[in-house]
N, CA and C atoms as a LAMMPS dump frame, in Angstrom:
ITEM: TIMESTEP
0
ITEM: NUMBER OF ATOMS
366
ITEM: BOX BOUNDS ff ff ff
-5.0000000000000000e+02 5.0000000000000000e+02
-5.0000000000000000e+02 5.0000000000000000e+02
-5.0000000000000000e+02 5.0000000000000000e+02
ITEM: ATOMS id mol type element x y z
1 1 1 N -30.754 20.849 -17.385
2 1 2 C -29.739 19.939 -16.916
3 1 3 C -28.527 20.037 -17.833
4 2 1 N -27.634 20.271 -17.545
5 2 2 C -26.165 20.293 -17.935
6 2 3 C -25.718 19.238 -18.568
7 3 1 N -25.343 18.852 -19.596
8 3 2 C -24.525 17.518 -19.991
9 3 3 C -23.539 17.49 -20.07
10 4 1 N -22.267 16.697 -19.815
11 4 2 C -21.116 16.346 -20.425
12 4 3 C -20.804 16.237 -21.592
13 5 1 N -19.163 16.444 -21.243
14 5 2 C -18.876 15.984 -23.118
15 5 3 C -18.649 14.18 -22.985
16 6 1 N -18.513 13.84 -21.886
17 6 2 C -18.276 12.246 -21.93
18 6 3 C -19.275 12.119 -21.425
19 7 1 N -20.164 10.977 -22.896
20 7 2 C -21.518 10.246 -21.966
21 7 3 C -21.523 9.565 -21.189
22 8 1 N -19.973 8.192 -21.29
23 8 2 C -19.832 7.581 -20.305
24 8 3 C -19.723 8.145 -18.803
25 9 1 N -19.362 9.325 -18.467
26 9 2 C -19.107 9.755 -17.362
27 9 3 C -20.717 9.97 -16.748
28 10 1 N -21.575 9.894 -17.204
29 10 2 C -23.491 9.926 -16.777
30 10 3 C -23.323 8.956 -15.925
31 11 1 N -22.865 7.713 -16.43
32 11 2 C -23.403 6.29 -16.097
33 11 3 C -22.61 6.12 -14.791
34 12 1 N -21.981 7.262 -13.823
35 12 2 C -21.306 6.843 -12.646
36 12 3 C -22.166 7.828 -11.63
37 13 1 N -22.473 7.657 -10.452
38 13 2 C -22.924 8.059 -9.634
39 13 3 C -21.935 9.4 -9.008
40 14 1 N -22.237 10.552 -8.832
41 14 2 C -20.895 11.32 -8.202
42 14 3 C -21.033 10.746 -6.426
43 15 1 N -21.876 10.574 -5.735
44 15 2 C -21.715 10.471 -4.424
45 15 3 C -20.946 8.535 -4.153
46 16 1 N -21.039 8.14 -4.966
47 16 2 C -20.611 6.994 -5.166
48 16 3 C -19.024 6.362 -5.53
49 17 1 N -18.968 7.246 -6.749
50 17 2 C -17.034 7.591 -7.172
51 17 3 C -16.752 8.383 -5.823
52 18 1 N -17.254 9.19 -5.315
53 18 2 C -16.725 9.74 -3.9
54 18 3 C -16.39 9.065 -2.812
55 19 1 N -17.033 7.927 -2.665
56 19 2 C -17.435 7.134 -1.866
57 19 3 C -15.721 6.401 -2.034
58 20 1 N -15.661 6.087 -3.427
59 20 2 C -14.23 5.025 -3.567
60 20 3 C -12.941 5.496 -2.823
61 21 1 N -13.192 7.092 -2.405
62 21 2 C -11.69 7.289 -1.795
63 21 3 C -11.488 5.962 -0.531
64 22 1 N -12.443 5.291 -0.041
65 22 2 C -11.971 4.195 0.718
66 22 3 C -10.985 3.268 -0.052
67 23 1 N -11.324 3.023 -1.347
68 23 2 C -10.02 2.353 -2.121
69 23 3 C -8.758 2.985 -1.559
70 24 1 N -8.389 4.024 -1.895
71 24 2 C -7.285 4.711 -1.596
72 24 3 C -6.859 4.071 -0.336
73 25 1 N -7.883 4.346 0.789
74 25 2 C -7.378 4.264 2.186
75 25 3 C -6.58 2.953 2.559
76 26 1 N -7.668 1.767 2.079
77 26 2 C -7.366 0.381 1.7
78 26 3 C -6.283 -0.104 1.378
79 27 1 N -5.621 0.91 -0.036
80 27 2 C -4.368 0.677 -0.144
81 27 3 C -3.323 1.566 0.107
82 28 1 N -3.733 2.638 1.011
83 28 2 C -2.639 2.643 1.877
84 28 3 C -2.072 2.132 3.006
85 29 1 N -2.872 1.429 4.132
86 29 2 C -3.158 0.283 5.233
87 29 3 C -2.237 -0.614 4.997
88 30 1 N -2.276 -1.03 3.343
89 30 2 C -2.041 -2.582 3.003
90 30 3 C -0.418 -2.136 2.905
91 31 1 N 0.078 -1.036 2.088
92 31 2 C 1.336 -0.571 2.075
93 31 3 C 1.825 -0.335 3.319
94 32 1 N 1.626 0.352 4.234
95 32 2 C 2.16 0.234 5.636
96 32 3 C 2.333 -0.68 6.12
97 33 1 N 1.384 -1.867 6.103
98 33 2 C 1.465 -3.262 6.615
99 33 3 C 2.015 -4.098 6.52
100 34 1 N 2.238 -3.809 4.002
101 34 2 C 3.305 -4.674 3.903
102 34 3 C 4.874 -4.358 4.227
103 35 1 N 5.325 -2.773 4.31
104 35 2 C 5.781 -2.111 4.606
105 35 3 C 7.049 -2.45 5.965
106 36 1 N 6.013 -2.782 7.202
107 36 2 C 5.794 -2.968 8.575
108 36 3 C 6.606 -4.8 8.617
109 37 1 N 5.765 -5.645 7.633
110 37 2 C 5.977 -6.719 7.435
111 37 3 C 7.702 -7.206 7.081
112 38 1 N 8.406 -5.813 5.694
113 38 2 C 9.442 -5.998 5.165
114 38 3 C 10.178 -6.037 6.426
115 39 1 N 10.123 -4.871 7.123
116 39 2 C 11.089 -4.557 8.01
117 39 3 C 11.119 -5.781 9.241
118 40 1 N 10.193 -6.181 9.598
119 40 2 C 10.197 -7.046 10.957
120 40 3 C 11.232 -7.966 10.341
121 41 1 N 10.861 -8.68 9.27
122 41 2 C 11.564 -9.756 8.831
123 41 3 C 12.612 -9.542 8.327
124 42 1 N 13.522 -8.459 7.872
125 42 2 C 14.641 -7.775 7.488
126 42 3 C 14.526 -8.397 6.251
127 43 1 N 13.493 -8.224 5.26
128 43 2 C 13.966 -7.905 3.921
129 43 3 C 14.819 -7.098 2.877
130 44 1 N 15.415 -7.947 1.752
131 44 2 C 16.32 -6.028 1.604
132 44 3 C 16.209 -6.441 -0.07
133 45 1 N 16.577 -5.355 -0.249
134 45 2 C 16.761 -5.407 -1.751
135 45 3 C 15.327 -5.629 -2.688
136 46 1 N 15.099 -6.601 -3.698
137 46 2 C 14.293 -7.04 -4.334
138 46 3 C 13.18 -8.071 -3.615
139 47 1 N 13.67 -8.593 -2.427
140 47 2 C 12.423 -9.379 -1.269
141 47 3 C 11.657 -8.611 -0.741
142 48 1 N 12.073 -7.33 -0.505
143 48 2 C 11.369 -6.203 -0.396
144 48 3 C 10.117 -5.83 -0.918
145 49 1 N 10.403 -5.676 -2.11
146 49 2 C 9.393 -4.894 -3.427
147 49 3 C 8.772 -5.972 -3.597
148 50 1 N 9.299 -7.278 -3.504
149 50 2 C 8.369 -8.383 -4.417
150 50 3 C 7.156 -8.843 -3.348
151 51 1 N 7.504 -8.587 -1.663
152 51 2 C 6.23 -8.436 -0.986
153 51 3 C 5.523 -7.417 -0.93
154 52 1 N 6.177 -6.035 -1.422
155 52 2 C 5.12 -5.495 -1.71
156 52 3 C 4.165 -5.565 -3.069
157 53 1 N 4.721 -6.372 -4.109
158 53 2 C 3.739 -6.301 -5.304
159 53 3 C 3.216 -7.747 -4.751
160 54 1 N 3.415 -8.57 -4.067
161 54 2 C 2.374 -9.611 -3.389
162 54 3 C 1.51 -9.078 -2.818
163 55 1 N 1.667 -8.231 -1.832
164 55 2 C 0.495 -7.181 -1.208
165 55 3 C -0.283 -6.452 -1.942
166 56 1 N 0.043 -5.713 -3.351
167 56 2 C -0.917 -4.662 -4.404
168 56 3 C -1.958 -6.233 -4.475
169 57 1 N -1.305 -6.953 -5.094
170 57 2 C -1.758 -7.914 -5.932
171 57 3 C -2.795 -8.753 -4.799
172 58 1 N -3.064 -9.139 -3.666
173 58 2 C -3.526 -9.558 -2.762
174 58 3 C -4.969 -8.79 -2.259
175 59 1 N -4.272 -7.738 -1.948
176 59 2 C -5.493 -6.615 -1.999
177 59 3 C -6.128 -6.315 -2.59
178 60 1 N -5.608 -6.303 -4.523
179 60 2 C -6.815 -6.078 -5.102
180 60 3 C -7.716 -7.32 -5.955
181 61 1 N -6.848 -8.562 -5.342
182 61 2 C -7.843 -10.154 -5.654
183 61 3 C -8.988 -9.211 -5.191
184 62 1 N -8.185 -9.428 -3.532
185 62 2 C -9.631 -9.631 -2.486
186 62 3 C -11.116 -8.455 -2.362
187 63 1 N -10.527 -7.071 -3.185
188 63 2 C -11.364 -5.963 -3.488
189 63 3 C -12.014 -6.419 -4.932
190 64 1 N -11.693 -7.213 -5.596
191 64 2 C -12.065 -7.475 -7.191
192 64 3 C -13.08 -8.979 -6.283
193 65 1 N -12.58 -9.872 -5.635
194 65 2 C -14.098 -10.706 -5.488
195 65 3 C -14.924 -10.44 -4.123
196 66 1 N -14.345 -9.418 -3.435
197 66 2 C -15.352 -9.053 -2.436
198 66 3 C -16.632 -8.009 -2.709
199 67 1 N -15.702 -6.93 -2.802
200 67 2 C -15.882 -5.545 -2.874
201 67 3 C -16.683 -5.627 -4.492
202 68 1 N -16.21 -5.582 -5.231
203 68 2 C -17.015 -5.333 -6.727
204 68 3 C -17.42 -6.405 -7.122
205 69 1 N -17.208 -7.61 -6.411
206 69 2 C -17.956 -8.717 -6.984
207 69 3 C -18.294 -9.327 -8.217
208 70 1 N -16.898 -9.435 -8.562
209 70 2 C -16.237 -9.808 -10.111
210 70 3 C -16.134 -8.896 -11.1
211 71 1 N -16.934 -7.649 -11.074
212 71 2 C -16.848 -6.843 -11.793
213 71 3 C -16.685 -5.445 -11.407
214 72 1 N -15.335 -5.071 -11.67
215 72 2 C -15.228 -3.909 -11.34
216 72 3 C -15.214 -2.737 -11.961
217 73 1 N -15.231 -2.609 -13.205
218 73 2 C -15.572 -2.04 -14.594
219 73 3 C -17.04 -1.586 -13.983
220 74 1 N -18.219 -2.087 -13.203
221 74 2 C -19.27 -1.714 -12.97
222 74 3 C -18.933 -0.674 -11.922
223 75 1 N -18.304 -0.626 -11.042
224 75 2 C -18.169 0.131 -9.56
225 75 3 C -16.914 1.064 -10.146
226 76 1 N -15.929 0.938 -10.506
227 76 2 C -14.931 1.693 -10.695
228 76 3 C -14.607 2.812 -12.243
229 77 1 N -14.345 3.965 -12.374
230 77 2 C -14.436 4.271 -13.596
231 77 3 C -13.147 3.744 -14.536
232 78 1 N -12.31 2.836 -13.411
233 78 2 C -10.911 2.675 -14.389
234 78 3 C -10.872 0.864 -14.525
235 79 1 N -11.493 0.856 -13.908
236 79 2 C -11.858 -1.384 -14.025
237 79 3 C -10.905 -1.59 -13.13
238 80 1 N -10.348 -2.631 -13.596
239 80 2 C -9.095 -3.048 -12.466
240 80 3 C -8.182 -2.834 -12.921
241 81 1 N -7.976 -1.522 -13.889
242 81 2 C -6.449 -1.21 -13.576
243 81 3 C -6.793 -0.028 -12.328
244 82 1 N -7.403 0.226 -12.096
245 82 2 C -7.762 0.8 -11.029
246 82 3 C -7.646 0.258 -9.766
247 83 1 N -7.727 -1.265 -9.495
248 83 2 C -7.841 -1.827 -8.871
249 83 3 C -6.328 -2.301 -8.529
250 84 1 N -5.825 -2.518 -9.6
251 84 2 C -4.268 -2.953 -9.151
252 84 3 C -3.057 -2.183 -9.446
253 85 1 N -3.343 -0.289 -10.015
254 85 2 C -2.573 0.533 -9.561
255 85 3 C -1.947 0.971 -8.163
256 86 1 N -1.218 0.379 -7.398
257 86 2 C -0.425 0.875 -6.369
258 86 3 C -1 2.002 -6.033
259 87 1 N -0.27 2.862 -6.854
260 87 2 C -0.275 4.954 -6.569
261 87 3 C 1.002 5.073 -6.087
262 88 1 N 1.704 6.524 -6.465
263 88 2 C 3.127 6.926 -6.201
264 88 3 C 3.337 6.708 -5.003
265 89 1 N 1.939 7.323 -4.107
266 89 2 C 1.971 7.387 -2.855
267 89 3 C 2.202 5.94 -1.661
268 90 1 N 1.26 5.141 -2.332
269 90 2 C 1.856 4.135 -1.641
270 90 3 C 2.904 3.429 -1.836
271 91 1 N 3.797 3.366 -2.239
272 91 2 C 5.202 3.095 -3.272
273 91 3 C 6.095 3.703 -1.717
274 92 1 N 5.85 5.074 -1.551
275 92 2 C 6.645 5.524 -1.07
276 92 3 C 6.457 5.696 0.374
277 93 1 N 4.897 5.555 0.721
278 93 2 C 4.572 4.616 2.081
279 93 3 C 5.434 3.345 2.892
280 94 1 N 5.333 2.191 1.352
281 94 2 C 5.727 1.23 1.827
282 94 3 C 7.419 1.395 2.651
283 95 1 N 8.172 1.894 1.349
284 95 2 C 9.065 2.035 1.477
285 95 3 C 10.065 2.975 2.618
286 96 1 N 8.528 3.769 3.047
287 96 2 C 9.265 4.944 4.725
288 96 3 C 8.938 3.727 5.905
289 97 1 N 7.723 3.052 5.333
290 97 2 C 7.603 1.915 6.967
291 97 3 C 8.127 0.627 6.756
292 98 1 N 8.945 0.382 5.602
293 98 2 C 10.091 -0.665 5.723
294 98 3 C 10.814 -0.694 5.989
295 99 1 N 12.012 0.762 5.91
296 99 2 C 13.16 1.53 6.761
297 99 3 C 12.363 1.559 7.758
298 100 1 N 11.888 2.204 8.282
299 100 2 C 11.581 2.252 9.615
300 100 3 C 11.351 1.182 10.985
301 101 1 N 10.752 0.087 10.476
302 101 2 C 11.005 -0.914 10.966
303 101 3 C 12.196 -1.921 10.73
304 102 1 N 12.625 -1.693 9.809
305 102 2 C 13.813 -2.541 9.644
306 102 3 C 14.858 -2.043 10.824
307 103 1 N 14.854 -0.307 10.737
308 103 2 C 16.031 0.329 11.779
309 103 3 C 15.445 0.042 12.809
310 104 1 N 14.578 -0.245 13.258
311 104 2 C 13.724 -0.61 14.905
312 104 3 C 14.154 -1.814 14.927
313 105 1 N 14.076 -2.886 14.431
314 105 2 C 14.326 -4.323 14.841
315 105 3 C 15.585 -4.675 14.679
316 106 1 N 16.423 -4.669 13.785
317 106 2 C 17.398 -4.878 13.234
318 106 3 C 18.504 -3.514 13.607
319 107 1 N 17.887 -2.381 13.694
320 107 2 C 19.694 -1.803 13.554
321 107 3 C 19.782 -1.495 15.527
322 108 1 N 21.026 -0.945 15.766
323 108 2 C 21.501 -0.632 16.828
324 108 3 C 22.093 0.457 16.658
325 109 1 N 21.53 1.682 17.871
326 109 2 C 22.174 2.417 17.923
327 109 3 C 23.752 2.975 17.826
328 110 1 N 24.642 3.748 16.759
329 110 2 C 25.695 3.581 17.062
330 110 3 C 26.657 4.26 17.986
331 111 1 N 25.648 4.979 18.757
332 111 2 C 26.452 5.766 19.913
333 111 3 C 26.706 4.411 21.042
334 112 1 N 25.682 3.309 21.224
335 112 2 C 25.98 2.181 21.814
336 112 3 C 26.983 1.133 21.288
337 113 1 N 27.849 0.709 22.369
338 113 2 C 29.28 -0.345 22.11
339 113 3 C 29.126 -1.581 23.238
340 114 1 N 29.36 -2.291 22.894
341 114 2 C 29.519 -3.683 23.711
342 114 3 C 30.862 -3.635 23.68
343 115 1 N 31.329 -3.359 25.472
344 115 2 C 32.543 -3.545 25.827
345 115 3 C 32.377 -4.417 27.557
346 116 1 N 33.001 -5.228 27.004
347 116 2 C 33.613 -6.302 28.32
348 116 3 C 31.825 -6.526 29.053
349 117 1 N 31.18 -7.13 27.767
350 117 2 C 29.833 -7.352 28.692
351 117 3 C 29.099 -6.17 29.161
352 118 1 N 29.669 -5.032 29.084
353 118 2 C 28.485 -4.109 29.571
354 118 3 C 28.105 -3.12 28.639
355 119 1 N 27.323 -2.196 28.482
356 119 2 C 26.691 -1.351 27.077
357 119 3 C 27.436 -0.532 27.649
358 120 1 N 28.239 0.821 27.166
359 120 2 C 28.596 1.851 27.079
360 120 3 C 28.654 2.73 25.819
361 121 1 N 28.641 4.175 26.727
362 121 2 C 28.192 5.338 25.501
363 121 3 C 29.34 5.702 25.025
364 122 1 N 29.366 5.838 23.669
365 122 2 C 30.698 6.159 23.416
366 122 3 C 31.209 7.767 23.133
């Protein structure tokens, strides 16, 4: 049998740390959602970001007393900074489905003009 140079790394299951890429998924969902959320409501600026660090922070309460069940240092190899790292990726999730919905609800096409009551192309 092969050993490591980190003993701590024994004490984790590999089909199990495999298993956590659902974390990932979890918080990418939550970034789209909160994402989805900025835009409906036309957040801008810093109301923006601060629902999305309400959302990191929300998601990983509810994964820290659901999911690992107060202890996540047992299930995770990084504890809960693991738990309440974002990732680049969702950063930049949030931020493509907050434009995106923001320009869906809020913007108007500008080839369209309101003249004398009726839409025309300009």
């Amino acid at each position: 049998m092969a050993s490591t140079a980190d003993p701590t790394a024994q004490l984790y299951s590999l089909p199990n740390v495999l298993h956590n890429q659902c974390l990932t998924s979890v918080k990418f969902i939550s970034a789209c959602f909160a994402g989805a959320v900025a835009g409906i409501l036309g957040l801008q600026n810093w109301r923006g970001f601060a629902l999305f660090a309400i959302s990191v922070l929300s998601t990983s309460f509810v994964m820290y007393a659901v999911n690992c069940k107060g202890k996540p240092s047992r299930y995770l190899p990084g504890g809960v900074g693991e738990l309440v790292n974002p990732g680049q990726d969702n950063i930049f999730t949030f931020i493509l489905v907050w434009t995106l919905f923001y320009g869906i609800v809020h913007g108007m096409p500008s080839f369209f003009a309101r003249n004398s009551g009726s839409w025309a192309v300009i």
